[in-house]
MIDOSE-1310 file (N, C-alpha, C; in nm, 2 decimals, decimal comma, always signed):
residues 227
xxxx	-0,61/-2,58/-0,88/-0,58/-2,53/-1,02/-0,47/-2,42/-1,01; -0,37/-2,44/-1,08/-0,27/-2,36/-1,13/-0,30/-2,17/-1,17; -0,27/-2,10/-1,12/-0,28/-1,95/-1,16/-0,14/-1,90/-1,13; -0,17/-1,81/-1,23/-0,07/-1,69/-1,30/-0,13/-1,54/-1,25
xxxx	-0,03/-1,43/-1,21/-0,10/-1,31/-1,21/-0,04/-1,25/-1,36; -0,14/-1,20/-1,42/-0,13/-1,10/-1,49/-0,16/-0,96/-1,50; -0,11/-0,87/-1,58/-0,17/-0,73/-1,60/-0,26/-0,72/-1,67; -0,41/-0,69/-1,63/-0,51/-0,67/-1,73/-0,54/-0,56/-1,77
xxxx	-0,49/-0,44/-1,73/-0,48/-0,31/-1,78/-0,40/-0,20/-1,75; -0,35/-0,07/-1,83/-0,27/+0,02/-1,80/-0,33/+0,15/-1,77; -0,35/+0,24/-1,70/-0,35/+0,37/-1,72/-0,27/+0,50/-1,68; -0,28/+0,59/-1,76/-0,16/+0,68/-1,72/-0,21/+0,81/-1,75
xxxx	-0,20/+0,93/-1,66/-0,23/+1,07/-1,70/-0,09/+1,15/-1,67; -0,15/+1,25/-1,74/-0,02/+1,33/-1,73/-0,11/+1,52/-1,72; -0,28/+1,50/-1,76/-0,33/+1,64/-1,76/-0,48/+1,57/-1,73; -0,51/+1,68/-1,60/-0,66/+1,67/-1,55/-0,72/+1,70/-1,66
xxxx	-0,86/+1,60/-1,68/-0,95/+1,59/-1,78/-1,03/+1,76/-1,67; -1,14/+1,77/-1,72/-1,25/+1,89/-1,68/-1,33/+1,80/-1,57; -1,37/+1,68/-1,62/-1,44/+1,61/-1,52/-1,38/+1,44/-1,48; -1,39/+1,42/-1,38/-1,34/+1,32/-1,28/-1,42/+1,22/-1,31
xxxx	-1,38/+1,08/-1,39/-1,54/+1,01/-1,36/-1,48/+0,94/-1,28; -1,57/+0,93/-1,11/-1,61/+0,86/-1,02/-1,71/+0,77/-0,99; -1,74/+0,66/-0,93/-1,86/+0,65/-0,90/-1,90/+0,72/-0,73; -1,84/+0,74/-0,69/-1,84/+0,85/-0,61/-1,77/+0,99/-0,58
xxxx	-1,84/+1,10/-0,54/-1,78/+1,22/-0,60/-1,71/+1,26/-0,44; -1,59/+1,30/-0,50/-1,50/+1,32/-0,32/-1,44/+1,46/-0,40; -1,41/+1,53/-0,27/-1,33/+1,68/-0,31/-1,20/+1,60/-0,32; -1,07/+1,70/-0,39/-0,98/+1,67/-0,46/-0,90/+1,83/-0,40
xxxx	-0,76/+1,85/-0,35/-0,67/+1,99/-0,36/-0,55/+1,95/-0,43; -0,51/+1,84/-0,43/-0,41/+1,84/-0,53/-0,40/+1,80/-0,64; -0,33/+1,84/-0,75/-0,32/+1,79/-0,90/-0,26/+1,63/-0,89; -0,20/+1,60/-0,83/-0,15/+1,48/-0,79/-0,27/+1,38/-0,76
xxxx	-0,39/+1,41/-0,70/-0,49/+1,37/-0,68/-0,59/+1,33/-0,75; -0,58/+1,43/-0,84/-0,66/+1,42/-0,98/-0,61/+1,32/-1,07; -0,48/+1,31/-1,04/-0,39/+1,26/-1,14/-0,44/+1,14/-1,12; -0,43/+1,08/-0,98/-0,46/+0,90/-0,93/-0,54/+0,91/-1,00
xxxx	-0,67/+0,96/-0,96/-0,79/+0,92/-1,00/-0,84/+0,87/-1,13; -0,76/+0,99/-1,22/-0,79/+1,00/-1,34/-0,75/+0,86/-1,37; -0,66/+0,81/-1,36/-0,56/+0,71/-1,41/-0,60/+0,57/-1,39; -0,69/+0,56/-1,25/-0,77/+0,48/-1,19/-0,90/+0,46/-1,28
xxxx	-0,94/+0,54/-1,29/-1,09/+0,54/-1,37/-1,08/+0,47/-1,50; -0,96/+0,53/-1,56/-0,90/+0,47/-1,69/-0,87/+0,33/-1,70; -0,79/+0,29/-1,62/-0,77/+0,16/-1,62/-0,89/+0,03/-1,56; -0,98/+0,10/-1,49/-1,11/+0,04/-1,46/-1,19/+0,05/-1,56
xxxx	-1,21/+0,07/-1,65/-1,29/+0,07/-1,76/-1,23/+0,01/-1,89; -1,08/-0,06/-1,85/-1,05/-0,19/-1,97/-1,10/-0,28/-1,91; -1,11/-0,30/-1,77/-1,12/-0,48/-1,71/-1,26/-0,48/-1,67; -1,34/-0,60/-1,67/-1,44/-0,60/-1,64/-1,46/-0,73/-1,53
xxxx	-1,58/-0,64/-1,50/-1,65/-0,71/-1,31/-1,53/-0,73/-1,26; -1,42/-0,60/-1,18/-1,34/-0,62/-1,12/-1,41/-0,56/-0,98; -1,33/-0,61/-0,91/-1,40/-0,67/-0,75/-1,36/-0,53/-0,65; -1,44/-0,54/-0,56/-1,44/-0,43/-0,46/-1,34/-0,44/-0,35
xxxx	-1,34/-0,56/-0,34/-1,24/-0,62/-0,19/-1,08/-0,63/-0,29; -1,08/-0,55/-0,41/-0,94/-0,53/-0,48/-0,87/-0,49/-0,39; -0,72/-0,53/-0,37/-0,64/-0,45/-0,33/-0,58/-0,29/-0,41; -0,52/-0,19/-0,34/-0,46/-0,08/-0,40/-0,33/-0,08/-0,31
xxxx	-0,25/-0,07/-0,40/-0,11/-0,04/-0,34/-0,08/+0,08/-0,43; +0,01/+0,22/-0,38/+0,04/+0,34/-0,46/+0,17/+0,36/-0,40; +0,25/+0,36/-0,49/+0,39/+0,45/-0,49/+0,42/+0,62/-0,51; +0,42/+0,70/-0,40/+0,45/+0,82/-0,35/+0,57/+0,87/-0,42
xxxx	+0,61/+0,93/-0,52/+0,74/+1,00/-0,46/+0,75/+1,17/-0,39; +0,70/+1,28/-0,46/+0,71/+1,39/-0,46/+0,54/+1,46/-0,44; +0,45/+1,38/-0,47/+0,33/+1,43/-0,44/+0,26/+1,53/-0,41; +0,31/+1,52/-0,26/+0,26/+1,63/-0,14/+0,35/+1,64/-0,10
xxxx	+0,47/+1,68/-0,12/+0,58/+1,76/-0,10/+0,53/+1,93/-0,12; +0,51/+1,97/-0,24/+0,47/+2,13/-0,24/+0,36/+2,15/-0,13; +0,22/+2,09/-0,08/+0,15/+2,09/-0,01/+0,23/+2,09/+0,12; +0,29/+1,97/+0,14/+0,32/+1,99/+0,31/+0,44/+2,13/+0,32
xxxx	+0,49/+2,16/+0,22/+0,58/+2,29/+0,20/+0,48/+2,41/+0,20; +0,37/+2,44/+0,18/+0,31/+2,54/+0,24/+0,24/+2,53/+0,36; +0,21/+2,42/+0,44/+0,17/+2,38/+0,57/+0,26/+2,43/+0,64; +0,36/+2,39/+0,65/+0,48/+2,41/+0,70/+0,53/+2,55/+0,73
xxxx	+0,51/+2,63/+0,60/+0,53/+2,78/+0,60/+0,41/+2,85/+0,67; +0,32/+2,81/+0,69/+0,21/+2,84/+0,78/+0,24/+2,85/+0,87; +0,30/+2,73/+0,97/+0,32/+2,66/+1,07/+0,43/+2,81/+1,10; +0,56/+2,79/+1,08/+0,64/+2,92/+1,05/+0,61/+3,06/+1,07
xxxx	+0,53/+3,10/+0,99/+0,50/+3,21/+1,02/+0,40/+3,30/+1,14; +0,32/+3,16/+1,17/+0,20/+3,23/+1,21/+0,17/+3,09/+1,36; +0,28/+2,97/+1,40/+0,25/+2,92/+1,46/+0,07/+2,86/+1,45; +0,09/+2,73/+1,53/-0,08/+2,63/+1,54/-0,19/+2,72/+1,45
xxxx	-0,20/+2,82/+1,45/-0,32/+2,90/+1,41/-0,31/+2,94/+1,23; -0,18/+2,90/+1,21/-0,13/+2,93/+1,04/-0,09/+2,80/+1,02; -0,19/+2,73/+1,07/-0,12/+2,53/+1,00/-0,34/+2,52/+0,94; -0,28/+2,51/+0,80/-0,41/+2,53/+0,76/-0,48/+2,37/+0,75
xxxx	-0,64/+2,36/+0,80/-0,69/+2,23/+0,79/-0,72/+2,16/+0,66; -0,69/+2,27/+0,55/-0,72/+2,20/+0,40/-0,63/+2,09/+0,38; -0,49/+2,14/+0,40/-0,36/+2,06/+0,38/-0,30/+1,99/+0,50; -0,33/+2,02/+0,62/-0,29/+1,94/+0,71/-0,33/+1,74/+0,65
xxxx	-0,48/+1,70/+0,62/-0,44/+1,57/+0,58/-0,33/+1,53/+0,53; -0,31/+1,61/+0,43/-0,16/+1,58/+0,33/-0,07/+1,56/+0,38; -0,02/+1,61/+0,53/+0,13/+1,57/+0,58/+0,13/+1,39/+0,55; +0,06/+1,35/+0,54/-0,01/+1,20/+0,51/+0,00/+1,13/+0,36
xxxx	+0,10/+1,02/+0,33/+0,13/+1,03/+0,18/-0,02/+0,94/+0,17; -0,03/+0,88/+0,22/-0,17/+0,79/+0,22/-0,30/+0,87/+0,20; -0,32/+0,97/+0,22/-0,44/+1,05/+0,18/-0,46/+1,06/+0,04; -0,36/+1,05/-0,08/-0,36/+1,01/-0,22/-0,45/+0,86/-0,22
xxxx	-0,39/+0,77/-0,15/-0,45/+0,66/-0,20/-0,62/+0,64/-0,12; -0,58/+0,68/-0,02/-0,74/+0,69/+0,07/-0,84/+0,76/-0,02; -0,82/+0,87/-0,08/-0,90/+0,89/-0,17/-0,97/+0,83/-0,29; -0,85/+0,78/-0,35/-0,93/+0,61/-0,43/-0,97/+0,56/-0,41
xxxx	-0,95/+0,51/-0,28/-1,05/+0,38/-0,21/-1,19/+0,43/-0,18; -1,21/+0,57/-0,16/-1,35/+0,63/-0,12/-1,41/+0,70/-0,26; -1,31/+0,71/-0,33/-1,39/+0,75/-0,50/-1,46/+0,62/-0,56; -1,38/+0,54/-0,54/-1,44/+0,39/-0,66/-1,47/+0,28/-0,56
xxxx	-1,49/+0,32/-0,38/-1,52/+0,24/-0,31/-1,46/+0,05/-0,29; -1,32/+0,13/-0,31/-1,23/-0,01/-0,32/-1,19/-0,02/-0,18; -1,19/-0,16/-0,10/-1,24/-0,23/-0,03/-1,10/-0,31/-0,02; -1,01/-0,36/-0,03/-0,95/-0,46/-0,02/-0,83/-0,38/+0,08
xxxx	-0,71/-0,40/+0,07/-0,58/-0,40/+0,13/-0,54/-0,22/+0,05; -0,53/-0,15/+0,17/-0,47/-0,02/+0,12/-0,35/+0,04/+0,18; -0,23/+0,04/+0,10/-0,15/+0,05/+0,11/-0,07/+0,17/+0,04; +0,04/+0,22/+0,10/+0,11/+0,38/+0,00/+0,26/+0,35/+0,06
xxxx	+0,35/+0,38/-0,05/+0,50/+0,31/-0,03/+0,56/+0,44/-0,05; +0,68/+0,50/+0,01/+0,70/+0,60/+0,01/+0,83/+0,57/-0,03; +0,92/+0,54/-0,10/+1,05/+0,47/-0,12/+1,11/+0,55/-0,28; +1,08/+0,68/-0,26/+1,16/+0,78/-0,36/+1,17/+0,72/-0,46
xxxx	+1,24/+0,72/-0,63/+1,22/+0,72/-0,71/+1,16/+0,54/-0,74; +1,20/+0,46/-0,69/+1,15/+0,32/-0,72/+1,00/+0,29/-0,63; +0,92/+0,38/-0,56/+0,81/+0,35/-0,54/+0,74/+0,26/-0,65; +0,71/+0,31/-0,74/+0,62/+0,21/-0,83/+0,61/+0,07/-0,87
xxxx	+0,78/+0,10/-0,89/+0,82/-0,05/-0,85/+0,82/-0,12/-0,76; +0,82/-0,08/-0,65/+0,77/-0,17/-0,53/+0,67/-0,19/-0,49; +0,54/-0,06/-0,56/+0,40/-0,11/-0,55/+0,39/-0,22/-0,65; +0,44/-0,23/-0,73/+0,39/-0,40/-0,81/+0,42/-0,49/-0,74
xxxx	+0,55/-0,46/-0,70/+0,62/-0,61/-0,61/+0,57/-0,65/-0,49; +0,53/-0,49/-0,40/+0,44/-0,56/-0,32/+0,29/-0,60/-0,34; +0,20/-0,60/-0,46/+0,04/-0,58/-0,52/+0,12/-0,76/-0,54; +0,21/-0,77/-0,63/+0,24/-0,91/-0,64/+0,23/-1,05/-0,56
xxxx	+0,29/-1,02/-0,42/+0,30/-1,06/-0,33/+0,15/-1,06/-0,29; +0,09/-0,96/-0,24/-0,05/-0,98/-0,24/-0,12/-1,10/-0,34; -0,09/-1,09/-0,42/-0,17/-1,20/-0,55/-0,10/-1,32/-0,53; +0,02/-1,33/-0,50/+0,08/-1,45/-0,52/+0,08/-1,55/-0,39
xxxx	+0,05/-1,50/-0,27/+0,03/-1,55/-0,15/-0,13/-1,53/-0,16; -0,25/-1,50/-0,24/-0,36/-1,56/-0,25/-0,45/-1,44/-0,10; -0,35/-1,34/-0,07/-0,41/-1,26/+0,00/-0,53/-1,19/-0,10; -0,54/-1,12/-0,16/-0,63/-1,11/-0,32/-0,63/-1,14/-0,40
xxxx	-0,74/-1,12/-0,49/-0,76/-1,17/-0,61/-0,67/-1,07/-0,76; -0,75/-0,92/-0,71/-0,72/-0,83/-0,77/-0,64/-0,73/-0,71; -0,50/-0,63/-0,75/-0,50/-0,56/-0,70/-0,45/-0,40/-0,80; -0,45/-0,32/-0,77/-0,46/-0,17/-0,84/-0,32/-0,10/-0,77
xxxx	-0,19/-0,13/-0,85/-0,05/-0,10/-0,82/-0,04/+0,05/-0,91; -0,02/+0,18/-0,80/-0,02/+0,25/-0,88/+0,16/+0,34/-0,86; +0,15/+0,45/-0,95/+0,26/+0,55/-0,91/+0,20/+0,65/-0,96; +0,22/+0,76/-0,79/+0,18/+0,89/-0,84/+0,28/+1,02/-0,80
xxxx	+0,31/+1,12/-0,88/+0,39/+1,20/-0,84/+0,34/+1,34/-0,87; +0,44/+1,44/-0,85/+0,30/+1,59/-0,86/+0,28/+1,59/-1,00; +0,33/+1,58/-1,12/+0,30/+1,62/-1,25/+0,23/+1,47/-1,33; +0,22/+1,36/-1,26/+0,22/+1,25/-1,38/+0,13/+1,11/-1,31
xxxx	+0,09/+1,05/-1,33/+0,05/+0,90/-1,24/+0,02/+0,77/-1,35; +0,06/+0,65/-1,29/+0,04/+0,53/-1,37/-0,01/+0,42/-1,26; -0,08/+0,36/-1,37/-0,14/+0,27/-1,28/-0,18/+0,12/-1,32; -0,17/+0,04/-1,28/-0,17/-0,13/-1,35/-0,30/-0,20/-1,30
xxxx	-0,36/-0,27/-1,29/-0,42/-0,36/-1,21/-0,40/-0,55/-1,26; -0,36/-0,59/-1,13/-0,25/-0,70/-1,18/-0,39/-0,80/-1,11; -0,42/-0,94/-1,16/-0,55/-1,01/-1,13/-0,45/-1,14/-1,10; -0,49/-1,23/-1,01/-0,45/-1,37/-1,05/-0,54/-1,45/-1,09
xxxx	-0,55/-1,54/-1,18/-0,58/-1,59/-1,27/-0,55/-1,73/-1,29; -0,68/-1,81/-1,32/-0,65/-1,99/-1,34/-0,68/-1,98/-1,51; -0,57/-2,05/-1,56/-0,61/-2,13/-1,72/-0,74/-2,05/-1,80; -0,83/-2,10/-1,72/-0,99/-2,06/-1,77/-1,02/-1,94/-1,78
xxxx	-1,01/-1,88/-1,68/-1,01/-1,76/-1,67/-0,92/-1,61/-1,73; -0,82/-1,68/-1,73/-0,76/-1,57/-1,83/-0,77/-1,65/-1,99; -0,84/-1,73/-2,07/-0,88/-1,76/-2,17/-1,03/-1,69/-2,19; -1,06/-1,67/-2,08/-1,23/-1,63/-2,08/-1,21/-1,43/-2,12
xxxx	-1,11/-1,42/-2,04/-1,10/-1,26/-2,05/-1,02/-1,28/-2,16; -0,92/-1,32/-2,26/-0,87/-1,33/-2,37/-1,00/-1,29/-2,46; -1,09/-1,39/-2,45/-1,19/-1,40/-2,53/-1,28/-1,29/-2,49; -1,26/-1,20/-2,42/-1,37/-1,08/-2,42/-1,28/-0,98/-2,46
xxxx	-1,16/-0,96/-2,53/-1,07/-0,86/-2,59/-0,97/-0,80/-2,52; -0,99/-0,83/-2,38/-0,86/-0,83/-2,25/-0,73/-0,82/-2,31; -0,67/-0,76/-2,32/-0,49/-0,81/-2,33/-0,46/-0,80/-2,23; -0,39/-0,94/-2,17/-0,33/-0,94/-2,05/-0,18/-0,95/-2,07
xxxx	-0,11/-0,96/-1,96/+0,07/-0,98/-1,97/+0,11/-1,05/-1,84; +0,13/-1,15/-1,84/+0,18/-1,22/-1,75/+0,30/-1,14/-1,68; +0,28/-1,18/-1,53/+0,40/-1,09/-1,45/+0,49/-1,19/-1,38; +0,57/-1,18/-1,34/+0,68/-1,23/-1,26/+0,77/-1,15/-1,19
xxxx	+0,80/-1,16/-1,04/+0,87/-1,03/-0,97/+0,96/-1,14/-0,88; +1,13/-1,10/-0,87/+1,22/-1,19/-0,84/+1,25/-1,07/-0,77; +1,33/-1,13/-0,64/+1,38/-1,04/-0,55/+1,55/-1,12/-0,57; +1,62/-0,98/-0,59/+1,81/-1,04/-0,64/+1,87/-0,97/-0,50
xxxx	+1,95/-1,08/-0,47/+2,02/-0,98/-0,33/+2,13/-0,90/-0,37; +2,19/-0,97/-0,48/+2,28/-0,93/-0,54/+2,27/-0,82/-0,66; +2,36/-0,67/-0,62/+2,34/-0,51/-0,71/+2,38/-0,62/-0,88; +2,31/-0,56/-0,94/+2,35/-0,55/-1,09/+2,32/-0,47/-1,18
xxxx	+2,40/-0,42/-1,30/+2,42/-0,32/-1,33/+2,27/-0,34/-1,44; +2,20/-0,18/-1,44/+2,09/-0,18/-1,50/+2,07/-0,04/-1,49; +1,92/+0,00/-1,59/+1,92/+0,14/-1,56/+1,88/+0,23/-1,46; +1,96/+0,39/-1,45/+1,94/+0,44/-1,31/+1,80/+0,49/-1,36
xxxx	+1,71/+0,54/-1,18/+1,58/+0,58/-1,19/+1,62/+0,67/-1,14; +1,63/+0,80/-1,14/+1,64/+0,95/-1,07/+1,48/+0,95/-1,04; +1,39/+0,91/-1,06/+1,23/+0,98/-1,05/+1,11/+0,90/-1,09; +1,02/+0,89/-1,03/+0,90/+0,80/-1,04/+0,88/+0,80/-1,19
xxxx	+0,92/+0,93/-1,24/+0,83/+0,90/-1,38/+0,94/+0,83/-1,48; +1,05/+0,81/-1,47/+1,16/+0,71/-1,53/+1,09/+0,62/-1,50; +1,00/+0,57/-1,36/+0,95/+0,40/-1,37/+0,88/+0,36/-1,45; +0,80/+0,50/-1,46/+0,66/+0,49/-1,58/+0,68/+0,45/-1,71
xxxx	+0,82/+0,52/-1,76/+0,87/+0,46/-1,86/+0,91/+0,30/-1,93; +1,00/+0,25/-1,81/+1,02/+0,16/-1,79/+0,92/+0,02/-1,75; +0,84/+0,07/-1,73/+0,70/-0,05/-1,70/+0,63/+0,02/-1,88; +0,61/+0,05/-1,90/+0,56/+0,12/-2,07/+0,65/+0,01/-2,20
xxxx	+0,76/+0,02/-2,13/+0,85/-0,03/-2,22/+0,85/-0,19/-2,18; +0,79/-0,23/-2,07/+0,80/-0,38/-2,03/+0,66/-0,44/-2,16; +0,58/-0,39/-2,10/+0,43/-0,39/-2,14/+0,42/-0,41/-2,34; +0,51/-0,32/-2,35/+0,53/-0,34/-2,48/+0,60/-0,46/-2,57
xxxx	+0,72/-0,45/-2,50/+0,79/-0,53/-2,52/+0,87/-0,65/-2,44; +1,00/-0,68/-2,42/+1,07/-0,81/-2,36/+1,16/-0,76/-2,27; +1,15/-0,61/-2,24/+1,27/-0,61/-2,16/+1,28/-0,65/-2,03; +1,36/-0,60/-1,92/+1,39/-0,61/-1,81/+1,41/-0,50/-1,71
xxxx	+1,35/-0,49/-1,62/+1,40/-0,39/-1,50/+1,53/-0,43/-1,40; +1,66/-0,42/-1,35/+1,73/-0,43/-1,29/+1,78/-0,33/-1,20; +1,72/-0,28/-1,09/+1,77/-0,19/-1,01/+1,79/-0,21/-0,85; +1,87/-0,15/-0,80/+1,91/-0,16/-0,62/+1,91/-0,28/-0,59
xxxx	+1,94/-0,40/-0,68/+1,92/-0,51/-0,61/+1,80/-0,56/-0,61; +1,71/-0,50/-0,69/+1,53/-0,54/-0,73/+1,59/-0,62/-0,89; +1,47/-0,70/-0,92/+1,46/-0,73/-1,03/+1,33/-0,74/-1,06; +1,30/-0,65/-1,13/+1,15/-0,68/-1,19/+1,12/-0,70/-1,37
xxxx	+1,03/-0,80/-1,40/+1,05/-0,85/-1,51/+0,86/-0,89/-1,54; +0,84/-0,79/-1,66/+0,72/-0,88/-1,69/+0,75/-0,90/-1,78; +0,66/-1,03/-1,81/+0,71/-1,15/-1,89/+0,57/-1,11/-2,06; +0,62/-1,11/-2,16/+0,55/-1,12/-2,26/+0,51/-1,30/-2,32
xxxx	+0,61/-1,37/-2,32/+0,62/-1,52/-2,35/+0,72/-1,60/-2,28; +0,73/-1,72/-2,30/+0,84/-1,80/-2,18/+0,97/-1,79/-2,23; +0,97/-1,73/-2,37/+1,14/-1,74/-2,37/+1,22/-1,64/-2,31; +1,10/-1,53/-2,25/+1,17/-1,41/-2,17/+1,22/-1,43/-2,04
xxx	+1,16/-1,57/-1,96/+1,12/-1,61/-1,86/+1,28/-1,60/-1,78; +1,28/-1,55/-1,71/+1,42/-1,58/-1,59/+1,43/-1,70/-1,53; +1,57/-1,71/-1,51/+1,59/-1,88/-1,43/+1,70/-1,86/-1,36
């Protein structure tokens, strides 16, 4: 049977709530951290009985940059003995996403893309690839930066099944992600959170992403469809 991936939910923070809801409670040092989580928890609470063996893919840009910049200055002033163990994980862009996997006990493919302002977009593209090659079912494509995080979770999906989640109040958005070898002219991204906008603006509406020679396009109906 024939499947489609779609987006079955969005979430996005921009200000730590007071409390974290987890189903497991993990310590947290950076705002960036809180930020995943927050954003995660949000978007797991549109979709329902989503699976544990989900993938997570997370786009990094600026994160733990101020973190590894006080490590560092430790390191500096005070040699091995001034490299503090709170922040040392952080030299690690993957300890953002490791932490998700151990808050909400997600289980599948974990992955962290460090590719400066188009991270996010290349966590869909690669969460996509995941779905579309049948490596998962579900996967949780995020972008997180120090002040802001967004996050998708993209399902693949037969006929039935996305009529079944239709019918339980789901809005989904069908995706499609084309790889162009050829540059064409589209809008620039100086910074993760221009992606966030730009996937906001997909989701809503019919546009198009066009950057570095990526093309990314979620699709609202087929007359948006690329060929």
């Amino acid at each position: 049977m024939d499947k489609k991936i779609y987006i079955a939910g969005v979430g996005a923070c921009r200000e730590v709530p007071v409390k974290i809801e987890t189903p497991k409670a993990v310590k947290t040092v950076l705002k960036a951290e809180e930020l995943a989580l927050t954003a995660v928890s949000a978007v797991l609470k549109q979709i329902r009985n989503w699976e544990l063996e989900t993938g997570i893919v997370f786009g990094i840009d600026n994160a733990i940059d101020r973190c590894k910049e006080e490590l560092f200055k430790g390191l500096l002033a005070e040699g091995p003995i001034g490299a503090s163990p709170l922040l040392f994980p952080y030299t690690s862009h993957n300890a953002v996403t490791a932490q998700a996997t151990i808050a909400f006990g997600i289980k599948g493919e974990d992955i962290t893309i460090t590719s400066g302002a188009s991270s996010f977009l290349k966590a869909i593209e690669y969460g996509f690839e995941l779905l579309h090659r049948s490596v998962m079912k579900s996967v949780i494509a995020g972008g997180i930066s120090e002040n802001e995080a967004m996050v998708v979770v993209m399902e693949r999906l037969a006929p039935d099944e996305a009529q079944r989640k239709r019918g339980a109040g789901i809005s989904l958005k069908e995706v499609t992600c084309f790889k162009n070898p050829l540059p064409r002219d589209g809008v620039e991204i100086k910074s993760i959170e221009d992606s966030f906008r730009l996937v906001e603006d997909f989701i809503k509406g019919e546009n198009k992403l066009v950057t570095a020679g990526w093309i990314f396009e979620l699709i609202v109906n087929d007359k948006n469809k690329l060929t």
